[in-house]
Structure formats: structure tokens, C-alpha cells
C-alpha positions as CSV (number, residue, x, y, z in Angstrom):
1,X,-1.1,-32.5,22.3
2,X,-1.7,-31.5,18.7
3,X,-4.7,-33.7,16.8
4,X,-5.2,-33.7,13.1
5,X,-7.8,-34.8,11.4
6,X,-6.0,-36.8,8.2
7,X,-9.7,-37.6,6.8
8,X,-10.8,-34.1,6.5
9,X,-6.9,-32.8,5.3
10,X,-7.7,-35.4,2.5
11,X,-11.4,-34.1,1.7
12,X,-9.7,-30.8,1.6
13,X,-7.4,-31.1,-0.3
14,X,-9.5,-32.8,-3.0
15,X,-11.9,-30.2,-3.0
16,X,-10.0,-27.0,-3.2
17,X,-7.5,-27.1,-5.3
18,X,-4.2,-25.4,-3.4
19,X,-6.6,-22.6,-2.3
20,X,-3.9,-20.9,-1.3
21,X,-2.3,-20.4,-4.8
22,X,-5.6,-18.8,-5.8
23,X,-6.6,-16.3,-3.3
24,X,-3.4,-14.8,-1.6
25,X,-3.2,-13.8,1.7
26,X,-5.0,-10.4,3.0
27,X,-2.8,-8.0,4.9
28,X,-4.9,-6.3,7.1
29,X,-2.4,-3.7,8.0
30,X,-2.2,-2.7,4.1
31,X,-4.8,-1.2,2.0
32,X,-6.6,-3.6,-0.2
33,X,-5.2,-3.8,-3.9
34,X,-7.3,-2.6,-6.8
35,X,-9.4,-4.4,-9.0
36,X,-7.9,-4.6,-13.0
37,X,-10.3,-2.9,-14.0
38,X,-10.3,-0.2,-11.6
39,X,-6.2,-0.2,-12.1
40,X,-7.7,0.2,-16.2
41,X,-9.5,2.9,-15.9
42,X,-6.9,5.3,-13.4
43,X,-4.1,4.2,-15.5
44,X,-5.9,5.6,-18.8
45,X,-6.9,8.6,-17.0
46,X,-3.3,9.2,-15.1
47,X,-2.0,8.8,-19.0
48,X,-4.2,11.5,-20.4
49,X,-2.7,13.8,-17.8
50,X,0.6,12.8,-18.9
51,X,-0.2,13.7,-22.3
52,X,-1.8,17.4,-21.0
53,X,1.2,17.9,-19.0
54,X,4.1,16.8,-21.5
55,X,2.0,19.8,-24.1
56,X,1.7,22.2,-21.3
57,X,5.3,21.7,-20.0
58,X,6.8,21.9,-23.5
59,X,4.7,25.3,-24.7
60,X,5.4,27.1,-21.2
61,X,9.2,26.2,-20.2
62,X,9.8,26.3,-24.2
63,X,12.0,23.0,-23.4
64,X,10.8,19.8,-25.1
65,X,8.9,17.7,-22.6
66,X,8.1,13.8,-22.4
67,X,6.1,12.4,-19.3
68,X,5.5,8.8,-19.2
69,X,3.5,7.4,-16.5
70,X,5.3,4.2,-14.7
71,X,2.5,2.9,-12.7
72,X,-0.2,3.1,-10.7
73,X,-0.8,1.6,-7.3
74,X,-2.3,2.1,-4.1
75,X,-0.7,2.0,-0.9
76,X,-1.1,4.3,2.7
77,X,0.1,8.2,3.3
78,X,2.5,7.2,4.9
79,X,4.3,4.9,2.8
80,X,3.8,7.5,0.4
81,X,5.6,10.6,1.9
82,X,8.4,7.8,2.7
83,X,9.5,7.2,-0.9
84,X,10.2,11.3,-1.4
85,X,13.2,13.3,-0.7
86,X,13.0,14.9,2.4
87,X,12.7,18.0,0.3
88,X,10.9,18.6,-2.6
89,X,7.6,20.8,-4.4
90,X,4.4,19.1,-3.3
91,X,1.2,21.2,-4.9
92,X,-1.3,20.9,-3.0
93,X,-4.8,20.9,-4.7
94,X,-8.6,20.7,-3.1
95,X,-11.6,20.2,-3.7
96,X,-14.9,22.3,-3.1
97,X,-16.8,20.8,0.0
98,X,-13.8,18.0,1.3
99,X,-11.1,18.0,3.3
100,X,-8.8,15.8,1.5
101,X,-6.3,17.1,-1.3
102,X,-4.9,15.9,-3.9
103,X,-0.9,16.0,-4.3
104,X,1.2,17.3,-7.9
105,X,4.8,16.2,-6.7
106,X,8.0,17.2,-8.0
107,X,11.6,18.1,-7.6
108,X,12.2,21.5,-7.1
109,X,15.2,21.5,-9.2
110,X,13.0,21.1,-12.0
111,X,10.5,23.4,-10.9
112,X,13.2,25.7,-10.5
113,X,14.7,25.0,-14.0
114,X,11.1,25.8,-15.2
115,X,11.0,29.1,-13.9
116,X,14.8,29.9,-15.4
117,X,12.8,29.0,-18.9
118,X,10.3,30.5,-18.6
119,X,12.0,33.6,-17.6
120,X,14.2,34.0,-20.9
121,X,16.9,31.8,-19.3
122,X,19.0,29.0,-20.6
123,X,20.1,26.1,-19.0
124,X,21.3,22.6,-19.5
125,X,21.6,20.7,-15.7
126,X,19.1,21.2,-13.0
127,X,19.6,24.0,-11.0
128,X,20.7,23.1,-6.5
129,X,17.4,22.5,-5.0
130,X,15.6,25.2,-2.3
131,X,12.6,26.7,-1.7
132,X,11.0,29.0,-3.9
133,X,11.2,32.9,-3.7
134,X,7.7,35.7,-3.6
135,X,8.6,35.5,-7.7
136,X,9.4,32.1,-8.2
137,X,5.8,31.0,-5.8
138,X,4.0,33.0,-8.4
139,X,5.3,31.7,-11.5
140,X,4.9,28.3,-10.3
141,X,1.2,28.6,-8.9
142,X,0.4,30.1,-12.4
143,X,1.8,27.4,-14.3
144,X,0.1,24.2,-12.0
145,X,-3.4,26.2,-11.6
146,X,-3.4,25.3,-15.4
147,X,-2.1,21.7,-14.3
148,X,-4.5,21.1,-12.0
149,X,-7.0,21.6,-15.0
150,X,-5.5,19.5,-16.7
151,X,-5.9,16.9,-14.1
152,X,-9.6,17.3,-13.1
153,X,-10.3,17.4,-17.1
154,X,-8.2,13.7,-17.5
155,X,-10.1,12.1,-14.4
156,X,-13.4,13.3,-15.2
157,X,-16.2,12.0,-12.8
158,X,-13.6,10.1,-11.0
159,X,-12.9,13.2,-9.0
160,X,-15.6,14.5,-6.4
161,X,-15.2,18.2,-8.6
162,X,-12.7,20.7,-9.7
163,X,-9.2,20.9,-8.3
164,X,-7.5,24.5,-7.3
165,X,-4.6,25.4,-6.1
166,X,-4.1,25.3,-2.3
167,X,-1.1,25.9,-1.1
168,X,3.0,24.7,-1.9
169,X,5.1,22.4,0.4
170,X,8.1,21.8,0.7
171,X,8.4,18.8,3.6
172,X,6.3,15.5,2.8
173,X,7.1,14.4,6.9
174,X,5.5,17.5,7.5
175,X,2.1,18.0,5.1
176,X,-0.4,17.0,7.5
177,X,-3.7,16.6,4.8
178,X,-4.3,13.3,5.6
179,X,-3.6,11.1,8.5
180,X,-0.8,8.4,7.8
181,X,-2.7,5.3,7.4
182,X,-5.4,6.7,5.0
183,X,-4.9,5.1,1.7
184,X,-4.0,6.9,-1.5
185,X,-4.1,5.8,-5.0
186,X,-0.3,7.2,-6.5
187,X,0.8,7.1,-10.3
188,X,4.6,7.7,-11.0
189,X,6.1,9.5,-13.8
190,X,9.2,9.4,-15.9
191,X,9.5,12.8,-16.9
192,X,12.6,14.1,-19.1
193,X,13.0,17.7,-19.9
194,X,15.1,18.4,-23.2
195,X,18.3,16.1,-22.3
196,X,17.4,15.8,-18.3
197,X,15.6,12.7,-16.7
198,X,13.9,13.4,-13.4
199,X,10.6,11.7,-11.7
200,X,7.1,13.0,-10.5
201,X,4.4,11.7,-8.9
202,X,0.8,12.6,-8.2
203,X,-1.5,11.5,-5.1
204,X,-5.3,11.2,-5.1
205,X,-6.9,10.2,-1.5
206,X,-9.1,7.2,-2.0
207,X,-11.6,8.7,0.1
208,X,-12.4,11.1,-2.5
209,X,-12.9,8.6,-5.6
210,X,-13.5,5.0,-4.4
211,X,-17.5,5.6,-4.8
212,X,-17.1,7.0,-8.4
213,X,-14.0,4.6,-9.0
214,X,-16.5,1.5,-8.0
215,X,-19.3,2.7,-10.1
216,X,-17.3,2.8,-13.1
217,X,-15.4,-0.9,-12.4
218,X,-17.1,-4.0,-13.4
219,X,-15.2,-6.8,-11.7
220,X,-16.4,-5.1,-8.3
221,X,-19.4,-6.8,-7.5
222,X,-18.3,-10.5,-9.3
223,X,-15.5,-10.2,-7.7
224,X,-16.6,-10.6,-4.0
225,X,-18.8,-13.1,-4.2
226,X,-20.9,-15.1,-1.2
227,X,-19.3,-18.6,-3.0
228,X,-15.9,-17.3,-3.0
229,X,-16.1,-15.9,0.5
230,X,-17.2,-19.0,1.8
231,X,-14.8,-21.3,-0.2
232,X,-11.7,-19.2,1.2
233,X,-13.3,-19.6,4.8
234,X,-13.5,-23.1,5.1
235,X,-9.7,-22.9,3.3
236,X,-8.5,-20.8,6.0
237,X,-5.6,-23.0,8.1
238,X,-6.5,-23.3,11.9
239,X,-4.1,-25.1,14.3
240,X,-6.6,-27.5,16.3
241,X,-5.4,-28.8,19.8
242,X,-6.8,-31.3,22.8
243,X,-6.9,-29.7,26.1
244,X,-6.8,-31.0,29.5
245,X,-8.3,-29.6,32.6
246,X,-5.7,-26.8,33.7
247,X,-3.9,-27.3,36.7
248,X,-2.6,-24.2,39.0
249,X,0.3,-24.0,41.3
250,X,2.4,-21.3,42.5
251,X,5.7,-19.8,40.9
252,X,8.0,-21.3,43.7
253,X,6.8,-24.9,42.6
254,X,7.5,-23.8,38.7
255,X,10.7,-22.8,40.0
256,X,11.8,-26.1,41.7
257,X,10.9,-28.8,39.1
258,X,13.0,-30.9,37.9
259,X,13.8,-33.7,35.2
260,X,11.5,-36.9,36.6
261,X,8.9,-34.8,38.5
262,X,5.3,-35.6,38.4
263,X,2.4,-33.4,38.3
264,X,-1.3,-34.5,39.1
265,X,-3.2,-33.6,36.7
266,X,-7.4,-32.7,37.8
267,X,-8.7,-34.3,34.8
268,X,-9.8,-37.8,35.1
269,X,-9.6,-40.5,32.6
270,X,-13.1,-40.7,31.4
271,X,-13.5,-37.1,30.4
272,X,-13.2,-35.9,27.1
273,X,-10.9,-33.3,26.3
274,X,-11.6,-29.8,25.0
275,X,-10.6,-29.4,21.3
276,X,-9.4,-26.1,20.8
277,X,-9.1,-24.1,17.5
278,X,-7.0,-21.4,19.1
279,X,-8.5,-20.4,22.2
280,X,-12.3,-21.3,21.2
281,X,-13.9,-24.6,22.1
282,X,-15.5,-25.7,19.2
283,X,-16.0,-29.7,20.6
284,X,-14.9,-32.5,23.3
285,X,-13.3,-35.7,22.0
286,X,-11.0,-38.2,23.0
287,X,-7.7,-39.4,22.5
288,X,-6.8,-42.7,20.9
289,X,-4.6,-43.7,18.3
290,X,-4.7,-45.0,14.4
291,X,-1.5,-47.0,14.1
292,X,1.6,-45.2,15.0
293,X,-0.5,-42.1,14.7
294,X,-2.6,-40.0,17.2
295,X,-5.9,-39.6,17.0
296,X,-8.7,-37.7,18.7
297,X,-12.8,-38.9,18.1
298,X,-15.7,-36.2,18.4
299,X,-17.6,-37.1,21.0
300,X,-20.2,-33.9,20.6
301,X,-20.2,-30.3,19.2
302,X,-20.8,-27.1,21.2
303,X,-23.5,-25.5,20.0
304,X,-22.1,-22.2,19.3
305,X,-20.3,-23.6,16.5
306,X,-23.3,-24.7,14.4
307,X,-24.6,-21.9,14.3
């Protein structure tokens, strides 16, 4: 038997305005979002890269180069590596003294059409995708060691230090640098080289800039505060329930009933019930009615839940 307390759903309700509306629902199985002005300051750093990049890109591959960043959002490893191609250029880049790396991602048509540039070459479609050869590895570390600079010179203190070149990959299923649930800030980018459009991405672990991305944001400590923590609390929807004693009997007896059967029940008539919200106690009461409507009253509080 389900009890509601219609006093206390009307007290609510004229209190907190449709909580609900304001303060969303958390997803514990998702990283949280970031704050605006955290989502500020990345984007304007992930745009100065763009800016580096699109200048290096066009002087290097001698091809005219725009790269516009799309957005920036955070989300888990794993959700990450899921939105590549099951093939494609992942730089790898680290940083002195930490495990985690950051990730320049790419097709490797384009890197490939890259090197054809930059080796005297002309072409006008991306070249078939596959891995790179000794040469190719070589012209493409130079070119992103100079990217990576570019990157730890547009975030700036965001970064825990320099990034260098670590290593190329070719499989995101496969690039075990972070475990699958770590979260990881990613900006997307529209990138279109002479007439051809194609799409990059870079990865930062949030590990490695959360301190220095909280220091910089201002809506990090206002945001969180004890008033509003409270207020969503006491908003928070619990199903309440009145419980009787519990009766046991065997699985054969389950088995058998039937329409009509009765079942005594060991709880008398002058004992209050248990009110549950979910499988806590919080109080006994008991039943009565209010009209055509049930009712339970409070008939005391268990201590544990004044405290």
C-alpha cells in the first residue's frame, strides 16, 4: 500500500519551483559536464590551435588550409575511440612525469595526401587510406612534432607541460593510454584542404588539466553551493510505502494459491506500520483515510533519520 503525503506535495511544490526544470538529472555513469566558463576558456584555446595549425598546414603541404573547430565537449575514452573509423592516424603525445597522453587525430588519407605535397606531388582527391611507410612515419612525425607545439603553446598552463611526440596508431579499439571510462575533454574540427573537406579531432585526458582548468574557471566554486545542494536534496523524488509485518511460507504454498485464498497476516491491528522510503525505515504510522483517499499518520520518527 502506497501513502502520499498531499500536504507536503503541496508545500513542495510552492516552494521549489519545478526543481526539476532547473537542475537536470545527474548520470552517474557519465562524466560530469563542464562549467561555461571552463567550456570558455578550452574552446578559445582549442581555436588558437586551429589557427596555428590551419598556418602550419598551409606553409608545409603548400595546399591552402582552413580548420574550424566544431565543439568542445567532454565525454569517456571510450565513447571517444567509438565515434572514429576503425582505422585512422592517432598521434600520440606525452607529457614529462605522467602517464596520460594526449591524442592529434586524423584520417590517414589526409595525412597521406600531406605527405604527396609535401613531397613535390599533386593531387586533387584524398589518396585510399593505409598505414604509413619508414618514409611516410618520418615525414609525418616531423610535421606534428611542430603541431604538438603548437598545441602546448595555445593551451598554455592548461596543460601539466610540454607535449612530444610518442608514438603513431593506427587502431583507436586498440590504443590502450587510458582506461575506457576515464574522461577526456575532445574538440572537433572541420578541416578543408584546398577543395577537400575532412574532420579531425584532438583528446586531452581530464586528469591532466582539471586542477589547472578549475583554477582558471570562476563559476566553479558558486556553482556548487551548500544552498543549492540542499535544495536539490530535499527535491529529490522518493517513492514512500506502508509495510506490514512479513509473512513467510514455503514455495509449494506460493504455488497452490488461488483466486479467494486467505493469508494470515502476523501483524496485529494495533501496530503501526513501517513507512518505507525504499528499503529504509525512516518512521511507523498508521493507515486511515481522508475522504475517498488513503492516508497514513506519523506516529513517531526513527532516530536515524534526524540526524
Amino acid at each position: 500500500m502506497t501513502a502520499t503525503y498531499q500536504e507536503a506535495d503541496m508545500i513542495a511544490s510552492s516552494v521549489l519551483d519545478d526543481p526539476a526544470k532547473r537542475y537536470p538529472a545527474y548520470d552517474f555513469s557519465r562524466p560530469a559536464q563542464l562549467g561555461r566558463d571552463s567550456t570558455r576558456h578550452l574552446e578559445a584555446a582549442f581555436e588558437a590551435f586551429a589557427r596555428l595549425w590551419s598556418s602550419q598546414l598551409t606553409a608545409k603541404v603548400r595546399v591552402r588550409t582552413h580548420i574550424t573547430l566544431e565543439s568542445v565537449a567532454l565525454t569517456s575514452h571510450e565513447e571517444y575511440a567509438q565515434t572514429l573509423p576503425s582505422t585512422t592516424a592517432m598521434i600520440a603525445g606525452s607529457f614529462a612525469d605522467r602517464d596520460e597522453p594526449c591524442v592529434i587525430q586524423f584520417g590517414l588519407d589526409s595525412a597521406l595526401l600531406w605527405v604527396v605535397q609535401m613531397m613535390g606531388g599533386k593531387s586533387t582527391t584524398l589518396p585510399e587510406s593505409r598505414t604509413f611507410t619508414p618514409i611516410e612515419h618520418a615525414l609525418v612525425r616531423h610535421l606534428m612534432d611542430e603541431t604538438l607545439e603548437h598545441l602546448s603553446s595555445s593551451l598554455g598552463t592548461l596543460l601539466p607541460g610540454d607535449c612530444v611526440f610518442a608514438g603513431v596508431h593506427y587502431n583507436p579499439q586498440y590504443m590502450q593510454v587510458i582506461s575506457a571510462a576515464a574522461p577526456v575533454v575532445v574538440a572537433r574540427y572541420a578541416m578543408r584542404l584546398g577543395e577537400i573537406d575532412t574532420v579531425a579531432t584532438v583528446m586531452l585526458p581530464v586528469s591532466a588539466i582539471v586542477d589547472r582548468l578549475t583554477e582558471t574557471s570562476g563559476d566553479t566554486g558558486a556553482a556548487h553551493s551548500a544552498e543549492q545542494t540542499l535544495e536539490q536534496l530535499r527535491a529529490t523524488p522518493l517513492d514512500i510505502t506502508l509495510r506490514l509485518a512479513p509473512l513467510t511460507i514455503g514455495a509449494g504454498e506460493i504455488l497452490e494459491l488461488a483466486p479467494g485464498d486467505l493469508l494470515r497476516l502476523p501483524h496485529s491491528e494495533t501496530t503501526p506500520f513501517e513507512l518505507m522510503a525504499g528499503s529504509a525505515p525512516i518512521a511507523r504510522a498508521t493507515a486511515g483515510a481522508r475522504g475517498s483517499r488513503l492516508t497514513c499518520q506519523i506516529t513517531s520518527i526513527h532516530e536515524e533519520t534526524t540526524r
